[in-house]
Residue, then its C-alpha position, 0 to 999 in steps of 0.5 A: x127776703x127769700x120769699x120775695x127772690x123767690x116769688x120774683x124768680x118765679x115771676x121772671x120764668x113765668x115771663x120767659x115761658x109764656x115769651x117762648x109759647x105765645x112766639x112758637x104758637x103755630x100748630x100743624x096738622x098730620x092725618x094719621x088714621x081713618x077714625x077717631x085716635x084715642x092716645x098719641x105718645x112720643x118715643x125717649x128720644x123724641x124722633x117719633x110719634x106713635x098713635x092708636x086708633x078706632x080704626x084698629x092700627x098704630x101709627x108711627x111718624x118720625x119728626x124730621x126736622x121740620x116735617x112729621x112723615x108717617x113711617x109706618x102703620x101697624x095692623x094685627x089688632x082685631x079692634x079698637x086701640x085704646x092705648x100705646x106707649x114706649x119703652x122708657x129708654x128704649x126708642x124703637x120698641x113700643x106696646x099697644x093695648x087694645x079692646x080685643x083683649x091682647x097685648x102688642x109689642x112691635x119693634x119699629x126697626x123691623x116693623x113687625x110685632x114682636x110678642x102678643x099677650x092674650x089677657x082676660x078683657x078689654x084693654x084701656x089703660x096702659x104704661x111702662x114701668x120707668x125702669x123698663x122691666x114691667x108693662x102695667x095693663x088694665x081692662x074694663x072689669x078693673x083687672x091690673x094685669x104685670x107683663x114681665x118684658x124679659x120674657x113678655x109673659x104675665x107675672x101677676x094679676x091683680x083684681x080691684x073692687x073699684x073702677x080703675x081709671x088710669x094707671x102709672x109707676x112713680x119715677x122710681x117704679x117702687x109705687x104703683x098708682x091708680x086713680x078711681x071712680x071715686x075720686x081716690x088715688x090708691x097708692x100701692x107698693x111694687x112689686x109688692x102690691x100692698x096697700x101704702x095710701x088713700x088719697x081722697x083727691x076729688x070728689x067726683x071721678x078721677x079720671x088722669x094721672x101724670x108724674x113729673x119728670x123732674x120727680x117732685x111732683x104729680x098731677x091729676x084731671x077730675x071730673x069736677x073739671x079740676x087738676x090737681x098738683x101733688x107734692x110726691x114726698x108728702x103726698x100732698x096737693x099744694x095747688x089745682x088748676x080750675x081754668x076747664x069747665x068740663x071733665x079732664x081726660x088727658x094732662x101732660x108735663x113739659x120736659x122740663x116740669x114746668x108746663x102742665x097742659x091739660x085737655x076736655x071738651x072745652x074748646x082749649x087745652x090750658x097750659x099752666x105754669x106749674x109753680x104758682x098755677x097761673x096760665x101761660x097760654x090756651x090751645x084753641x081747639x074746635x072739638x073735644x080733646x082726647x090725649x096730650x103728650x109734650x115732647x122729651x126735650x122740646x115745648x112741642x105739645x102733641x094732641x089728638x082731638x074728636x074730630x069730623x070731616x065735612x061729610x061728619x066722618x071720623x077723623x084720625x089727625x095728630x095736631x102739634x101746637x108749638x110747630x115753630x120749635x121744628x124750624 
């Protein structure tokens, strides 16, 4: 009987988020950038976006009822950014990492960059330990370089032996992840940087990783065009989503942990119901999809595609999917 309440209870959801998607399923379109944007993030309280581009700058547009305004436009990297990400409760300060080998911290009240931090190659990944005291930044040599946000100097660096993917603290920031070329997930200790677990995850490269804000679980993009669920207690996968055919390069949770929307070169983004895996809806996308973040609190999904105008120039377009929800 409580298997059967509970696949029913599951079912009864299921219904209800796919109502809910398939009834705000209008996208909207912002141009943001004059090239390609290579990651989109939305701030703690969720009044903003923030976006990096090939074309050297960040961007960052308020959500004001129903319209998304640019506000401002942040210059002072010398190439591409790769990577931008905010404080986990902090909802004007914000961090950029970029291929020209620095670090930017930029304080949206004063719109101004508050601190550089020089490191030692070009920047790819990027994130913000959840408790707010560490920004986590690799390179393209595989080089994890810990900034201490008090007083934004580098505290430690570590140097793998295998090509790091994507990097995140767990919800609790004592466990460090990162997923690799060879289809692991290395799981660390923090600070402590000890060698806890090897996950043999995929077996082609492990490209994403993403943490459940409700803290059970985890998830990957491979590859082999698959995702993976995680259960962070066992660490354990307990179900993967097979729906894309080409490699993931972006997965994101809803707010509530129920939604896990995952994006490629395939001509959609799927939106899977995270409890049995099944799908709830897919994003109809005209070119390869680079990043998708949801919003803190709503079923508001943003994305950044790789995109050409008429004339086959970049495009830098932030597109929200779920636009209804601002009305």
């Amino acid at each position: 009987m409580a298997c059967a309440t509970t696949f029913e209870r599951y079912a009864e959801k299921f219904e209800d988020l796919k109502k809910q998607i398939e009834r705000n399923r209008n996208t909207r379109e912002t141009s943001t950038h004059n090239s390609k944007v290579h990651s989109v993030a939305w701030n703690c309280d969720g009044r903003r976006i923030a976006s990096g581009s090939v074309d050297k700058t960040v961007s960052v547009l308020t959500l004001d009822n129903d319209k998304l305004r640019n506000e401002s436009n942040f210059k002072g990297h010398m190439d591409s950014v790769d990577q931008v990400c905010w404080h986990p409760s902090h909802p004007d300060q914000l961090v950029s990492a970029s291929v020209d080998k620095t670090v930017r911290i930029w304080d949206v009240r004063s719109n101004k960059c508050s601190h550089v931090i020089n490191t030692k190659g070009d920047n790819l990944n990027l994130c913000w330990s959840p408790d707010g005291s560490t920004i986590g930044v690799g390179n393209k040599d595989d080089l994890i370089t810990f900034i201490d946000t008090n007083s934004y100097k580098i505290k430690v660096e570590e140097q793998f032996k295998v090509e790091v993917n994507e990097i995140s603290w767990n919800n609790t920031s004592d466990m460090f992840f990162l997923t690799t070329g060879h289809g692991w997930i290395n799981v660390l200790s923090y600070p402590e940087l000890k060698q806890l677990h090897t996950i043999n995850a995929h077996p082609a490269n492990c490209i994403c990783i993403k943490f459940d804000p409700t803290g059970k679980y985890f998830a990957t993009g491979s590859a082999d065009a698959l995702v993976s669920l995680w259960d962070i207690s066992e660490l354990a996968c307990v179900r993967t989503f097979s729906r894309l055919d080409w490699p993931v390069r972006s997965i994101s949770f809803s707010y509530d942990g129920q939604l896990l929307a995952s994006a490629s070169e395939d001509s959609f983004i799927d939106i899977g119901f995270v409890e049995t895996g099944s799908k709830v809806y897919s994003v109809q996308c005209s070119d390869p999809t680079f990043i998708v973040a949801w919003h803190p609190s709503k079923y508001l999904l943003a994305y950044a595609c790789d995109e050409k105008d008429k004339h086959n120039r970049d495009t830098g377009n932030i597109w929200l999917f779920g636009a209804n929800n601002l009305l």
